[in-house]
C-alpha positions in Angstrom: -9.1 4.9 15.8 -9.3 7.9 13.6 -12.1 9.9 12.4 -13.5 11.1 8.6 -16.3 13.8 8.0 -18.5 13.2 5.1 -20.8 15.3 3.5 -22.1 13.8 0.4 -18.5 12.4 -0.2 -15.8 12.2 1.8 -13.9 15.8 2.5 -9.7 15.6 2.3 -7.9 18.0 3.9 -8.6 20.9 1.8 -12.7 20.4 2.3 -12.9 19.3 -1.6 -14.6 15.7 -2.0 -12.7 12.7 -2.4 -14.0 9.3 -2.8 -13.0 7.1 -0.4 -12.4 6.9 3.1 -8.8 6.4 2.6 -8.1 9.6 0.5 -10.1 11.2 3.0 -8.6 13.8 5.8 -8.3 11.6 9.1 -8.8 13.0 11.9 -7.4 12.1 14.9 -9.3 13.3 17.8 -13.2 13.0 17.9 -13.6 17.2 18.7 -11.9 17.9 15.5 -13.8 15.6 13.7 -16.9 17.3 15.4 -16.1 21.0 14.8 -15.4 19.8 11.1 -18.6 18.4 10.5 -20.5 21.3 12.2 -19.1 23.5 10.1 -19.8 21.7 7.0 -22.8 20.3 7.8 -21.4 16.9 7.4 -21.8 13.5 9.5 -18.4 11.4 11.5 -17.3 8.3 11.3 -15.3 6.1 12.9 -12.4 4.7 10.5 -9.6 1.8 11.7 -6.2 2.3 9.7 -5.0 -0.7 8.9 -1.2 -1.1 8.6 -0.1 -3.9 6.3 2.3 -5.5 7.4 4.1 -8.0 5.1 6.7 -10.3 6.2 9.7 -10.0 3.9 11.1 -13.2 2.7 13.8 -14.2 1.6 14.7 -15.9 -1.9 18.4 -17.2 -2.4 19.2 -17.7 -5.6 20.6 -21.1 -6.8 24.1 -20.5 -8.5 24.0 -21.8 -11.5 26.7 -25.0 -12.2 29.5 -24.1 -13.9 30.7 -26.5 -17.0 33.8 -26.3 -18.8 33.6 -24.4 -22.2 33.7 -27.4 -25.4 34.8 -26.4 -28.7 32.8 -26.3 -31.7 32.5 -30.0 -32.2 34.1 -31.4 -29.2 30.7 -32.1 -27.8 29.7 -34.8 -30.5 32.9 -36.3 -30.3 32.5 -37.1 -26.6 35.6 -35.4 -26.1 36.6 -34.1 -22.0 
């Protein structure tokens, strides 16, 4: 659990306002967090990083039948 100080927006970790909570500086202990917002003048909340975690799958690619090369007009003569 991490935690973000807001003012009027979110602060990053410069102090300049950013818009959401995920731009937003986390902090990760709650005393941080605290001496942040006193010095602001701000308010903390409590923020829950998500990690994504995507399974990878895997796509095989069908090879592709390979046919003998005709000549021009082979083909509509039926020839093999």
């Amino acid at each position: 659990m991490t935690f973000v100080v807001k003012k009027m927006c979110y602060l990053d970790k410069n102090g300049k306002g950013v818009i959401s909570a995920e731009q937003a500086h986390h902090h990760e202990s709650y005393e941080a967090a605290e001496l942040v917002a006193s010095t602001c003048g701000g308010e903390i909340f409590k923020t829950i990083k998500r990690e994504r975690k995507h399974a990878k799958t895997k796509f095989v690619v069908a090879q592709k039948e390979v046919t003998p090369k005709k000549n021009n007009q082979d083909w509509m003569r039926g020839a093999k």
